[in-house]
C-alpha positions as CSV (number, residue, x, y, z in Angstrom):
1,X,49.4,25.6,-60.1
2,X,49.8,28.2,-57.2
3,X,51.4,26.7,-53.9
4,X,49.5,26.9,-51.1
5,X,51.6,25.6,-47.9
6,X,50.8,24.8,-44.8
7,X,52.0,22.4,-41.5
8,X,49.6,20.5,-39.1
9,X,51.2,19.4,-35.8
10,X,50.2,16.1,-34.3
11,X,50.7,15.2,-30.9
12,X,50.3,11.4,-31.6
13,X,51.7,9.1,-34.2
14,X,47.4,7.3,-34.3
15,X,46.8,10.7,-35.9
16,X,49.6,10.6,-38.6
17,X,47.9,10.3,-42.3
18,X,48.6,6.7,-43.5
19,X,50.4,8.3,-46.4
20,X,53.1,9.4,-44.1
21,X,55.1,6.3,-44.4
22,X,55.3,6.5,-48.6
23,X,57.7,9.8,-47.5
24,X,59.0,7.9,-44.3
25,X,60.6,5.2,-47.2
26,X,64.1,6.2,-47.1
27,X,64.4,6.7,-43.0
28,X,62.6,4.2,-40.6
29,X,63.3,7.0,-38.0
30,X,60.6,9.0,-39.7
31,X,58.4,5.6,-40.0
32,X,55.1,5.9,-37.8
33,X,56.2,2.3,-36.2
34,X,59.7,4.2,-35.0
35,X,57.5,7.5,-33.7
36,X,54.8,5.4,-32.0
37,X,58.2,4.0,-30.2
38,X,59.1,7.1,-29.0
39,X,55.3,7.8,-27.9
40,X,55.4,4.9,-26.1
41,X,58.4,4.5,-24.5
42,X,60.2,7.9,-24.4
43,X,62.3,9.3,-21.8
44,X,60.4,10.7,-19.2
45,X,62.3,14.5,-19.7
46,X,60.7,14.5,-23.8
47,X,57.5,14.6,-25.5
48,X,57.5,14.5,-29.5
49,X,54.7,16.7,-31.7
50,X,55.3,15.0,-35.4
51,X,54.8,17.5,-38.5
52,X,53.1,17.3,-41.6
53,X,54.0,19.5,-44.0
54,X,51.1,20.4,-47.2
55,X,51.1,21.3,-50.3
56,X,47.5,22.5,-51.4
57,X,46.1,20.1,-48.6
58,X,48.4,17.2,-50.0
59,X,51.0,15.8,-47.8
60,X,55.1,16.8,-49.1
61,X,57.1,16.6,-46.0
62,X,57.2,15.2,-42.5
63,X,59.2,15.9,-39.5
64,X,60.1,15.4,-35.6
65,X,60.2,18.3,-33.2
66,X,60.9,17.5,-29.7
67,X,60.2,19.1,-26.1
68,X,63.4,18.2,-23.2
69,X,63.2,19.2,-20.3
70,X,66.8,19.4,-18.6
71,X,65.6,20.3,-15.0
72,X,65.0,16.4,-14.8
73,X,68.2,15.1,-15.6
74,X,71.6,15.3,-14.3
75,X,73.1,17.1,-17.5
76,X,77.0,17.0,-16.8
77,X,78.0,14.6,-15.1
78,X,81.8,15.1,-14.7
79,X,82.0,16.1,-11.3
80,X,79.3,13.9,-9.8
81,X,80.3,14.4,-6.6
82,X,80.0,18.1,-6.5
83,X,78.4,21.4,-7.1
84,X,78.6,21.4,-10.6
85,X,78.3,25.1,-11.9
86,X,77.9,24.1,-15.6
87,X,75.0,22.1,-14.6
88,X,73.3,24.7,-12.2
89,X,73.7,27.5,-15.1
90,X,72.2,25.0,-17.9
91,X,69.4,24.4,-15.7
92,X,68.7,27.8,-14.9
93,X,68.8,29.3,-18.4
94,X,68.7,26.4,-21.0
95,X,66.6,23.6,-19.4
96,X,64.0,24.0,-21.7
97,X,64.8,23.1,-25.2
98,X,62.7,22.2,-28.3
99,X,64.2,20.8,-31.8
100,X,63.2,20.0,-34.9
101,X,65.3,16.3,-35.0
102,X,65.8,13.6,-33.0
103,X,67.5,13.8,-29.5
104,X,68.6,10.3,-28.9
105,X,69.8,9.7,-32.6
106,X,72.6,11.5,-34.6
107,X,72.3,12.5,-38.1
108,X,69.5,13.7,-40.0
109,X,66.7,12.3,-38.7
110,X,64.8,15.6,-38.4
111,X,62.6,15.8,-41.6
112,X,61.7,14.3,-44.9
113,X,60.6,16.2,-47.8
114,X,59.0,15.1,-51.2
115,X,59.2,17.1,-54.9
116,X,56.0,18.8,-54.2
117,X,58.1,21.2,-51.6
118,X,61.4,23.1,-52.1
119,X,63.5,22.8,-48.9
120,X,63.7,26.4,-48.4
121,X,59.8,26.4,-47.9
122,X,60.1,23.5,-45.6
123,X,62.6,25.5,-43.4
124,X,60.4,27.9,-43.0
125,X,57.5,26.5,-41.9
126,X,59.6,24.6,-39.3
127,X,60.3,27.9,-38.1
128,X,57.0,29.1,-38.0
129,X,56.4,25.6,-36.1
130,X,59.1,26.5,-33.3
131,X,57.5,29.8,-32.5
132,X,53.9,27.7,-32.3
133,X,55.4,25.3,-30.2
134,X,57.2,28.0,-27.9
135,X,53.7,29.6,-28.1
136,X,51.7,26.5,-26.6
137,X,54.7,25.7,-23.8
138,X,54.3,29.1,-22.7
139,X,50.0,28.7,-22.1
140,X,51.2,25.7,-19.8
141,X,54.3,28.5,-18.1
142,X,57.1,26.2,-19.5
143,X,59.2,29.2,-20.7
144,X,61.4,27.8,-23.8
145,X,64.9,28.6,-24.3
146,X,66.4,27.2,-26.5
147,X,65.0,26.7,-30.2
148,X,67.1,24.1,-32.5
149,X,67.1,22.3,-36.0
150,X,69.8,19.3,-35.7
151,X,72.0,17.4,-37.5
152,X,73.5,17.7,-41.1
153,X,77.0,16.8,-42.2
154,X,78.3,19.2,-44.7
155,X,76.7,18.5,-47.8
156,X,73.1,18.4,-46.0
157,X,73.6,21.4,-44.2
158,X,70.7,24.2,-45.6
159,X,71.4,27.6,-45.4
160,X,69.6,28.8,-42.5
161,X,70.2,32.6,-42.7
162,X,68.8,32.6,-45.9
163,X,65.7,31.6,-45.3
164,X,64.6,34.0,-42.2
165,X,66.0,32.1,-39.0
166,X,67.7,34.9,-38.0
167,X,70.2,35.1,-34.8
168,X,70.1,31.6,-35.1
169,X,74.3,30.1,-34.0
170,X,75.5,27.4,-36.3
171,X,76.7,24.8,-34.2
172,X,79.4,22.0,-34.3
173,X,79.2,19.1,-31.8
174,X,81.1,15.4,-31.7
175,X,81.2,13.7,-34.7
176,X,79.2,10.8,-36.3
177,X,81.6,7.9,-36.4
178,X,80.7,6.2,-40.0
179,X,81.9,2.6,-40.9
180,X,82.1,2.3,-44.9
181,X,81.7,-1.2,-46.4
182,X,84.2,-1.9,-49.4
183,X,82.5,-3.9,-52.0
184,X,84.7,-6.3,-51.7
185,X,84.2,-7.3,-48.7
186,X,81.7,-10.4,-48.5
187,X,82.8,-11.8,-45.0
188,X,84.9,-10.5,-41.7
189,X,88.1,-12.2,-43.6
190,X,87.9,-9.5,-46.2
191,X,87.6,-7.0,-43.7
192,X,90.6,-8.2,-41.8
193,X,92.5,-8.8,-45.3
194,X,92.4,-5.1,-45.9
195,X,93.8,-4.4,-42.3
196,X,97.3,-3.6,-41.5
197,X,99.2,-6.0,-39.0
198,X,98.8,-4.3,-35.8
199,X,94.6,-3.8,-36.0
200,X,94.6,-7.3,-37.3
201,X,96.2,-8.2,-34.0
202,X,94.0,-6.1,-31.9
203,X,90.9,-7.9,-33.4
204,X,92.7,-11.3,-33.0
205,X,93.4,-10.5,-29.1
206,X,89.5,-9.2,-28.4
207,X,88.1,-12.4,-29.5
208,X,90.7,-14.3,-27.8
209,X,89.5,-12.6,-24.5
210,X,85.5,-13.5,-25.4
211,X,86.0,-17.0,-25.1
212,X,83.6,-18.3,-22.9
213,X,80.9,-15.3,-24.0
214,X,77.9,-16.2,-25.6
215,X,76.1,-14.2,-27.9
216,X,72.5,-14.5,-29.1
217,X,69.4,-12.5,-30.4
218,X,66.8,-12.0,-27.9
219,X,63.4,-12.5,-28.4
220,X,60.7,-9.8,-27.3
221,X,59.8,-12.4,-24.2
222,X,63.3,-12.7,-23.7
223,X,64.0,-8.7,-23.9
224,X,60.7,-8.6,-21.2
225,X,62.1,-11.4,-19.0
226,X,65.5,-9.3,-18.6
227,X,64.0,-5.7,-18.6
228,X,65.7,-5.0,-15.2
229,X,68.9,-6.6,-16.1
230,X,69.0,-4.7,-19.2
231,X,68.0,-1.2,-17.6
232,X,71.2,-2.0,-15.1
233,X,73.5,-2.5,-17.8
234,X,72.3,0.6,-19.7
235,X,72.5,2.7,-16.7
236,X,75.8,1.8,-16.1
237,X,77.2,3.4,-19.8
238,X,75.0,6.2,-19.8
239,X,76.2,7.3,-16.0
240,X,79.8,7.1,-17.4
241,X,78.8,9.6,-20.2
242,X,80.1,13.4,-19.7
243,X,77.0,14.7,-21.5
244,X,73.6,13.4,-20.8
245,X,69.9,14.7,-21.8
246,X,68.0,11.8,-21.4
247,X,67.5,8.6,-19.9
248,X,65.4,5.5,-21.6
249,X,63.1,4.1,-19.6
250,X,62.9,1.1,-18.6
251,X,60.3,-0.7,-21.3
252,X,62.0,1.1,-24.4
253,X,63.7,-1.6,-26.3
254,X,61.1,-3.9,-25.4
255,X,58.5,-1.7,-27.4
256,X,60.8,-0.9,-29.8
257,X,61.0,-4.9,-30.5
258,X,57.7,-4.8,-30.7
259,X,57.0,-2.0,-33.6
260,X,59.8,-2.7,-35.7
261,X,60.0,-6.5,-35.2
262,X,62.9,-7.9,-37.5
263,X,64.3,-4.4,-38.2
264,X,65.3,-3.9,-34.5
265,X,67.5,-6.5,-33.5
266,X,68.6,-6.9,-29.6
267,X,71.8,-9.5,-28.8
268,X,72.8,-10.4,-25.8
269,X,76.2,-11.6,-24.0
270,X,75.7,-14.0,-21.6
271,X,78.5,-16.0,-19.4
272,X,77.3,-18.9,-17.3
273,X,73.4,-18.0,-18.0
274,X,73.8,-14.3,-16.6
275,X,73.0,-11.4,-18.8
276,X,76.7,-9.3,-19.2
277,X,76.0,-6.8,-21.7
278,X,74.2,-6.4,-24.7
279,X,74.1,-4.0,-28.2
280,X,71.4,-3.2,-30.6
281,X,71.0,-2.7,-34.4
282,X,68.3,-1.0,-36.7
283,X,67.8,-1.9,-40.1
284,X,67.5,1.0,-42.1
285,X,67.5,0.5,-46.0
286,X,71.1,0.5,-47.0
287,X,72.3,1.4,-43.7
288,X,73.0,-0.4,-40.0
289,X,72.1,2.0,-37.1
290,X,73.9,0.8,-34.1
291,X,71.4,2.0,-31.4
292,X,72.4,1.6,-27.2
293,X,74.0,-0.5,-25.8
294,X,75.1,-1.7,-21.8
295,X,77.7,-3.9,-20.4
296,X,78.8,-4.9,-16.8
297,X,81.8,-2.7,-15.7
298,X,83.8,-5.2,-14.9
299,X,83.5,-8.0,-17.6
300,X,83.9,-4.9,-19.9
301,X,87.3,-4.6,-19.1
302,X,88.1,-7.7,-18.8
303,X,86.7,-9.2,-21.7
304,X,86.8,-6.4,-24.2
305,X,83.2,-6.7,-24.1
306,X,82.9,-3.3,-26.0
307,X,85.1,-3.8,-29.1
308,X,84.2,-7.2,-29.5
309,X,80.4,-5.7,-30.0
310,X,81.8,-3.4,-32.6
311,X,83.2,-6.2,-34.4
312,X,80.1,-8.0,-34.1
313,X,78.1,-5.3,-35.1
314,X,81.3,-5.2,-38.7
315,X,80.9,-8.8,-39.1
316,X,76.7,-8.9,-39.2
317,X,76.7,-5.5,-41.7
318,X,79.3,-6.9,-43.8
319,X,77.1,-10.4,-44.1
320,X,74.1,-9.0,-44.6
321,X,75.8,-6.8,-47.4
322,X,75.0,-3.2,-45.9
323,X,76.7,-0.1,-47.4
324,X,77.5,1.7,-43.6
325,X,77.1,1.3,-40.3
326,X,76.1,4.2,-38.3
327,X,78.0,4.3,-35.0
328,X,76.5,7.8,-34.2
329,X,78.9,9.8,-31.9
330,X,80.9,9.1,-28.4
331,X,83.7,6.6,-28.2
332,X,85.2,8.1,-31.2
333,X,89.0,6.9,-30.7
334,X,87.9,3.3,-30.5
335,X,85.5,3.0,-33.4
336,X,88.3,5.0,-35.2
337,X,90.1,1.5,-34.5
338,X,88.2,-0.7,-36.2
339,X,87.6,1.5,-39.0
340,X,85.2,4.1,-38.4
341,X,85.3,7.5,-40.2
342,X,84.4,10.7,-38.3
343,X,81.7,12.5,-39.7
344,X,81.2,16.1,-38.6
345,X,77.3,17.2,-37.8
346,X,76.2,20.9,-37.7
347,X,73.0,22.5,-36.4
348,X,71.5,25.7,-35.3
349,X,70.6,27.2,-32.2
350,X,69.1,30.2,-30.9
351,X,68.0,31.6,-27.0
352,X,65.3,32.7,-26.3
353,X,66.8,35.8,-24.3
354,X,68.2,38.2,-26.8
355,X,71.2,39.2,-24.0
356,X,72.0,35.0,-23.8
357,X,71.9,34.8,-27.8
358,X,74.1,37.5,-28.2
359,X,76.6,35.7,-26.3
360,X,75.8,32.5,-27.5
361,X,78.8,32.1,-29.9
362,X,81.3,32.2,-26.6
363,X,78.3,30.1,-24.0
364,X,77.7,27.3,-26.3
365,X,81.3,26.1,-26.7
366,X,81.6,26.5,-22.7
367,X,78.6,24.3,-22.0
368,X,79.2,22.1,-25.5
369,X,81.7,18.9,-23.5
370,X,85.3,18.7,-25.2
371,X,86.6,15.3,-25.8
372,X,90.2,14.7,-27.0
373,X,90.7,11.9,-29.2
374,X,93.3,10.4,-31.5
375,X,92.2,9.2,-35.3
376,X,93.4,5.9,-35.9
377,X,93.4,4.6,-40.0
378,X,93.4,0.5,-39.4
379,X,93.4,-0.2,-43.0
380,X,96.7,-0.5,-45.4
């Protein structure tokens, strides 16, 4: 049978074919539930267009592109005090970026594809879809400049120059921190069995220092009644962050409770009644996404609020008898510590300006934020 291929972009997940979720199977970050999240409760710097890929007028792929909009964020945010020349020169020649993938996630969440399309063929369409989307941005003078396909570990990665996206750079950013489930591990004991004495110690001193911290799952009233509280706490990681291209708003996890129901779970850490911090989790098939996650400065510190959650977050995977949990990137050193595995993601990236891209391979590691870390191996 001759192929005859083709894309449709939707602007809104109502419009999405109802056999989009039979390809959406093995990533709820493809699921129309997870994109009507992001319609509804996006930052207010994006705005998602979903793809459908076709195969003589029969659906074979799906995928996210993205619009951000850097003019309305503070990007770098290391020298908040200051005239920051890294930020004024993003904003000035890279504020407007579109990408096939997902912004606020790492790893592949960009596309699905079934056997009716090869991946090659599925590349190139999604480069025909960045030049429409360019196209349309332009009729409303947003001038794009940056066009981008993210993320892949090694394996995953396609190759890009040999299917036409030409003077594209392949980039390298922070790693995805992976935590591997032995299959012998059937409860937190078995994960702290297989530790050597001094991480064994570090876990026994963190829960020594929550006592008088208690954890439970919210409800979606519950995640409603605290939405300010919850936007603080947020605020108050993402602020700390050296890197930063978006902001949640304020009613995000609330709707996200509400699509994905008992796939998105919210806890929170409370002492005396008050709302300290909190973490999330996202069911997806085999794997635990952590998603974001806010605590109070202070009790932080002093409570080792943050690796207790990641222990929390071990302890509920290895129950529920997961394969990995996804700890996506930042923090690297510390979820090295309890067992994390760094994961290195690739994409591509190209300018708009042909004098920028030409210099791309020199700007992008000058505007692409360095972090120094030390690998730590927990295990024996």
């Amino acid at each position: 049978m001759k192929h005859n291929l083709s894309y449709t972009l939707y602007n809104s997940s109502a419009q999405l074919p109802e056999e989009w979720d039979t390809i959406a199977e093995k990533n709820v970050f493809l699921s129309r539930y997870y994109l009507a999240v992001l319609e509804k409760a996006a930052p207010d710097n994006m705005q998602c267009h979903f793809i459908g890929l076709y195969n003589n007028n029969v659906l074979c792929g799906i995928a996210l592109a993205q619009y951000i909009n850097l003019r309305r964020i503070n990007t770098f945010v290391e020298e908040k005090n200051s005239f920051c020349l890294k930020d004024y020169l993003f904003k000035k020649f890279s504020s407007h970026i579109i990408v096939i993938g997902n912004n606020t996630l790492t790893g592949q969440n960009a596309y699905l594809l079934n056997d009716a399309i090869a991946e090659k063929d599925a590349l190139r369409l999604f480069e025909d879809v960045l030049q429409q989307l360019k196209r349309e941005y332009r009729k409303k003078c947003i001038y794009v400049n940056l066009l981008a396909v993210k993320d892949f570990n090694e394996s995953e990665l396609p190759n890009f120059k040999a299917v036409g996206y030409k003077n594209y750079y392949q980039f390298c950013t922070q790693p995805n921190m992976i935590f591997n489930i032995r299959e012998n591990w059937h409860s937190i004991e078995d994960y702290l069995a297989d530790m050597n004495t001094k991480y064994r110690t570090q876990y026994n001193r963190a829960r020594k220092k929550a006592e008088g911290i208690e954890k439970r799952k919210l409800t979606i009233e519950e995640i409603n009644q605290q939405q300010e509280r919850i936007h603080e706490l947020y605020m108050t990681v993402a602020q700390n962050a050296s890197f930063n291209t978006f902001h949640l708003p304020k009613n995000h996890f609330e709707v996200f409770k509400q699509q994905l129901q008992d796939d998105f779970l919210f806890y929170g850490y409370f002492i005396n009644g008050e709302l300290v911090g909190f973490n999330t989790l996202v069911k997806n098939n085999n794997d635990m996404d952590t998603y974001f996650l806010g605590y109070d400065d202070s009790i932080q510190k002093e409570k080792m609020l943050y690796l207790n959650m990641l222990y929390d977050m071990i302890g509920y995977a290895i129950k529920k008898q997961f394969s990995h949990v996804i700890f996506a990137r930042s923090a690297m050193e510390i979820k090295s510590s309890v067992g994390a595995v760094a994961e290195q993601v690739y994409g591509v990236i190209k300018h708009t300006n042909p004098i920028l891209n030409y210099f791309m391979a020199k700007l992008f590691p000058y505007f692409d934020p360095k972090v120094e870390w030390k690998e730590r191996s927990p295990f024996k």
